[in-house]
C-alpha positions in Angstrom: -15.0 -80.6 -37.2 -14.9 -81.5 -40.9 -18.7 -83.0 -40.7 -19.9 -80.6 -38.4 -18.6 -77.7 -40.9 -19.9 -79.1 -44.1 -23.6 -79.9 -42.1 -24.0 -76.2 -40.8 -22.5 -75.2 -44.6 -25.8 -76.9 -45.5 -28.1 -75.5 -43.6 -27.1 -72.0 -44.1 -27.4 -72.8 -47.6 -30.9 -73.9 -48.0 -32.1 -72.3 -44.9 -31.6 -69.4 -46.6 -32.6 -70.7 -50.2 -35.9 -71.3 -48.5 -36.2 -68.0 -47.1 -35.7 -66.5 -50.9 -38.3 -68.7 -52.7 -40.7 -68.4 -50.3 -40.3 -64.4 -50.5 -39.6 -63.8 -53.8 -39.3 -67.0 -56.8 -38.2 -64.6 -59.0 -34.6 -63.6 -57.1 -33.9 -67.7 -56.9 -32.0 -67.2 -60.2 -30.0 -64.2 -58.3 -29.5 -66.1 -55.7 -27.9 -69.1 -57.4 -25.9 -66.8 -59.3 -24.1 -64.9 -56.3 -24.2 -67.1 -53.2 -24.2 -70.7 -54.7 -20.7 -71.0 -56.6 -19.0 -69.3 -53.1 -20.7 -72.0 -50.9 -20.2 -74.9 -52.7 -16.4 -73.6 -52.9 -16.5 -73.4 -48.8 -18.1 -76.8 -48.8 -15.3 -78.4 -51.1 -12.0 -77.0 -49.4 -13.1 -76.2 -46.0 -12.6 -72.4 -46.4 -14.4 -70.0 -43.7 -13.5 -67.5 -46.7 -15.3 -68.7 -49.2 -18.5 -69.3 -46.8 -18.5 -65.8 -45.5 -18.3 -64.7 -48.9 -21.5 -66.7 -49.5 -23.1 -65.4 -46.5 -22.3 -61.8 -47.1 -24.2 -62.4 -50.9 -27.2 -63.7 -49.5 -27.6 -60.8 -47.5 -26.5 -58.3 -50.1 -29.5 -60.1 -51.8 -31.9 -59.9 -49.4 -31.0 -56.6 -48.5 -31.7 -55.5 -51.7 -35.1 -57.0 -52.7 -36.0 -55.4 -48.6 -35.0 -52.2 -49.5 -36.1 -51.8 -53.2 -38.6 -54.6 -53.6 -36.8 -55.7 -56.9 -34.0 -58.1 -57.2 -30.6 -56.9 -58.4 -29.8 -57.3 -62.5 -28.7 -61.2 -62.2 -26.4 -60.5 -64.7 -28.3 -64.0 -66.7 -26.5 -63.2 -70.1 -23.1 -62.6 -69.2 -22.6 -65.2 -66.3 -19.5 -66.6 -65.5 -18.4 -67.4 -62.1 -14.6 -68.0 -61.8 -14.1 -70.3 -58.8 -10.4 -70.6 -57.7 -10.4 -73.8 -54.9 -7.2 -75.4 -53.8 -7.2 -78.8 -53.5 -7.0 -81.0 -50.1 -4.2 -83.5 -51.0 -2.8 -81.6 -53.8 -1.1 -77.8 -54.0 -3.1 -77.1 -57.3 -5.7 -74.6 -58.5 -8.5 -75.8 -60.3 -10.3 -72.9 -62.0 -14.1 -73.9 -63.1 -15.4 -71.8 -65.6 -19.6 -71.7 -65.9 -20.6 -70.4 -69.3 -23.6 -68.8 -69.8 -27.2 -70.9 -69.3 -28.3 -72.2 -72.8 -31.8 -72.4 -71.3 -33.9 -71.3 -68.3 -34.5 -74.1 -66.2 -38.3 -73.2 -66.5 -37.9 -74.4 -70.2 -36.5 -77.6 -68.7 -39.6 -79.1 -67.0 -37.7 -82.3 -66.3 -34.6 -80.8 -64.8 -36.6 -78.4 -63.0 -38.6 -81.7 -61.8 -35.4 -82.7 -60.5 -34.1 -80.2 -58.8 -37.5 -80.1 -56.9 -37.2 -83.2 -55.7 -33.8 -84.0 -54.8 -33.5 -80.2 -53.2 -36.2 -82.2 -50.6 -33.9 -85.4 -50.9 -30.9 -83.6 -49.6 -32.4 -81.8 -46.9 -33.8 -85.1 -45.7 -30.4 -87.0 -45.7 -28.1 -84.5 -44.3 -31.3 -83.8 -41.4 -32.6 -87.5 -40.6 -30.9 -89.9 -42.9 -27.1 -89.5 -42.1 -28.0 -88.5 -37.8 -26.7 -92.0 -36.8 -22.8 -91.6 -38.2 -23.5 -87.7 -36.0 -22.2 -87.3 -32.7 -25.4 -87.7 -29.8 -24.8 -83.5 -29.6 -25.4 -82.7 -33.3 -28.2 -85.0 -33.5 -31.6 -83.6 -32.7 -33.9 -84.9 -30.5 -36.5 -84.7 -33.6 -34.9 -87.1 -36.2 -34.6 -90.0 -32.7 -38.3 -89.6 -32.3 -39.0 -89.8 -35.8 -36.9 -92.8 -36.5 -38.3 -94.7 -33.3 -41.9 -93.8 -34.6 -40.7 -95.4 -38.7 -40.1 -98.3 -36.4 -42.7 -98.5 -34.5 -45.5 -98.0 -36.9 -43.5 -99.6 -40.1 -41.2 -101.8 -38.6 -38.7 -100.5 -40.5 -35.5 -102.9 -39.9 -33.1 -100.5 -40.4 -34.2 -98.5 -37.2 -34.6 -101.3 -34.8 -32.4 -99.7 -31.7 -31.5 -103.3 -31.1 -29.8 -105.0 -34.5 -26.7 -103.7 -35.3 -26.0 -103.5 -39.0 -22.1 -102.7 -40.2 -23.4 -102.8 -43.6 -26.3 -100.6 -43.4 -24.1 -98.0 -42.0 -21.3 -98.5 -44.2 -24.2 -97.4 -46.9 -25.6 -94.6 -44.8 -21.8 -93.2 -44.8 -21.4 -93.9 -48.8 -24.7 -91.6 -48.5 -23.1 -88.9 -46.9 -19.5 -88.4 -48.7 -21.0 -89.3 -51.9 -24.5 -88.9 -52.5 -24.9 -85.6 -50.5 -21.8 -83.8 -52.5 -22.9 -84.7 -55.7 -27.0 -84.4 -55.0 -25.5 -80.3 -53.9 -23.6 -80.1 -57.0 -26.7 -81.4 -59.5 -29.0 -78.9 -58.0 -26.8 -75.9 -59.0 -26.1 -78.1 -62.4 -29.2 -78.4 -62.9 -29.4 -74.7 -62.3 -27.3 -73.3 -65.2 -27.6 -76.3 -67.6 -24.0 -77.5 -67.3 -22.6 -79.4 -69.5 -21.2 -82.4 -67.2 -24.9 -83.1 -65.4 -25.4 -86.0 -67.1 -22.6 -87.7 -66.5 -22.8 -87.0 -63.0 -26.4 -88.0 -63.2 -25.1 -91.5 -63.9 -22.6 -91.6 -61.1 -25.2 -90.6 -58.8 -28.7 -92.4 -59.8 -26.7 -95.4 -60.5 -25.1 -95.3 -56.9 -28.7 -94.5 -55.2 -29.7 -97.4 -57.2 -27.0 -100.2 -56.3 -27.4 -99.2 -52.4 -31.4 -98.9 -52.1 -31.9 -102.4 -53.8 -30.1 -104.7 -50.8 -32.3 -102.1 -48.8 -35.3 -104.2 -50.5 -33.9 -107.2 -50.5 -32.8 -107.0 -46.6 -37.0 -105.9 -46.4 -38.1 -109.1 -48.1 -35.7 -111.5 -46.3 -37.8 -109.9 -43.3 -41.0 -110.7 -44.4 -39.8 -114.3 -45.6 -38.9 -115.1 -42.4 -43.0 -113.4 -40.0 -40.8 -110.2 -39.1 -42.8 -108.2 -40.8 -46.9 -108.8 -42.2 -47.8 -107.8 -45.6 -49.3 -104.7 -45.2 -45.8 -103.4 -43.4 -43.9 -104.6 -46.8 -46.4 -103.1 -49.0 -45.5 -99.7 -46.9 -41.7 -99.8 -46.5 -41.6 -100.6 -50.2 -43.6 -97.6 -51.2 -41.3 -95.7 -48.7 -38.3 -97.3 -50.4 -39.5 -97.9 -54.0 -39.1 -94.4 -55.6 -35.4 -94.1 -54.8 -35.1 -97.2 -56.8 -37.4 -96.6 -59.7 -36.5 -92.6 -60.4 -32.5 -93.4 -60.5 -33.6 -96.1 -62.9 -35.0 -93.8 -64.7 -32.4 -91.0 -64.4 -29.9 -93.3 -65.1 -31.6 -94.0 -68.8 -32.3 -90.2 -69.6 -28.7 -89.4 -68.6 -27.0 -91.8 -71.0 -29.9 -90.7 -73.6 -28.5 -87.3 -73.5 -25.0 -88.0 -72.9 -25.6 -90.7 -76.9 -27.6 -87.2 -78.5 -24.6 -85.4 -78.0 -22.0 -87.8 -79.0 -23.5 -88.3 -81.9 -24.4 -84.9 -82.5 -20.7 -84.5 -82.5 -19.8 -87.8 -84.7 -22.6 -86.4 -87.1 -20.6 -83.0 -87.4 -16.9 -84.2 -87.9 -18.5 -86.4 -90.5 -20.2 -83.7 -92.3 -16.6 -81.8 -91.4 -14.9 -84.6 -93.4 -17.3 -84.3 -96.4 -16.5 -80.8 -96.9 
């Protein structure tokens, strides 16, 4: 019930995203401010509240923009969202306060780059990725057919209905209760600028890192032994390639932020201890 909640939590989400940027771009910022910080509350503690809560903003919002053909004041300079979750294993309340934006995300070409492409990254995972740890009813017929066609026309190891691999899906699982929870909560980082995105950056472009490269490797070993012909590596590498070579990357520009500040900081309590 768990899984089956947090996939339809989801979809609603950027079903309806969707629906918004491809009316109006313009109300995404609304949107982000009144529907996101409710669902991604629903999708850490489970709560039907907080998920009707997100659904009844998404169509305050879209009622709006019908009706008027303007979005409602987004309330950009005084945001703050106080999110009250209780905890699974513990009786506590965290309370997450989001300060104001520093900067427009359209100022930020490279987090907006981001959020473009992992917003397509998650969909993907959570659709066709994660479908073999779903039960056969909440598995559409879609993502079988395109997983039998990756094989057939790629060879693609991984989907090769005959070779069982406990490690593969052990990955494929890390890819659902990891990278899919924190790819959600970089997108709405992202979003408002907060201040912990890139150390969460890390955690997750390191992690896509580390499990895509025995992906490669697994690929290779393949081809070493007349599984697959060249032009089949050259392919499933340029399938599997990028989610190597962007973390790398990610990786780098989240520590290089994460050294600017520090010693931004160190620079100030120096200059502090001058005085």
């Amino acid at each position: 019930m768990l899984l089956l909640f947090m996939n339809l939590s989801f979809f609603f989400f950027f079903f309806s995203f969707s629906l918004i940027l491809s009316v109006q771009p313009c109300m995404c910022s609304c949107y982000l401010d009144y529907v996101t910080a409710p669902f991604f509350c629903s999708f850490l503690t489970c709560s039907r509240t907080y998920l009707l809560t997100s659904i009844s903003s998404a169509w305050l919002v879209i009622s709006a923009f019908a009706v008027s053909n303007t979005p409602p004041h987004p309330l950009q300079n005084h945001y703050a969202a106080f999110i009250q979750a209780r905890t699974f294993k513990f009786s506590r309340v965290i309370t997450i306060t989001v300060a104001a934006m520093a900067k427009p995300i359209s100022e930020r070409p490279l987090d907006f780059f981001y959020r473009s492409v992992f917003s397509l990254i998650l969909v993907i995972a959570i659709v066709a990725d994660c479908s073999p740890l779903y039960p056969e009813w909440l598995r559409p017929e879609f993502v079988n057919q395109m997983h039998q066609f990756q094989f057939e026309s790629f060879k693609d190891p991984f989907f090769n209905p005959n070779i069982h691999r406990p490690w593969f899906e052990s990955l494929v699982g890390l890819e659902l209760f990891i990278l899919v929870p924190l790819n959600g909560w970089l997108l709405w980082g992202w979003t408002v600028d907060h201040p912990l995105v890139p150390v969460n950056m890390i955690i997750f472009a390191y992690h896509m890192f580390v499990t895509t490269v025995p992906c490669l490797a697994e690929m290779y070993h393949e081809f070493s032994t007349g599984a697959l012909s060249v032009t089949e590596l050259c392919a499933l590498f340029g399938m599997y390639g990028p989610f190597v070579a962007l973390p790398l990357y990610m990786v780098f520009d989240a520590h290089q932020r994460i050294a600017q500040k520090l010693w931004a900081a160190e620079r100030s309590n120096a200059a502090a201890k001058a005085k």
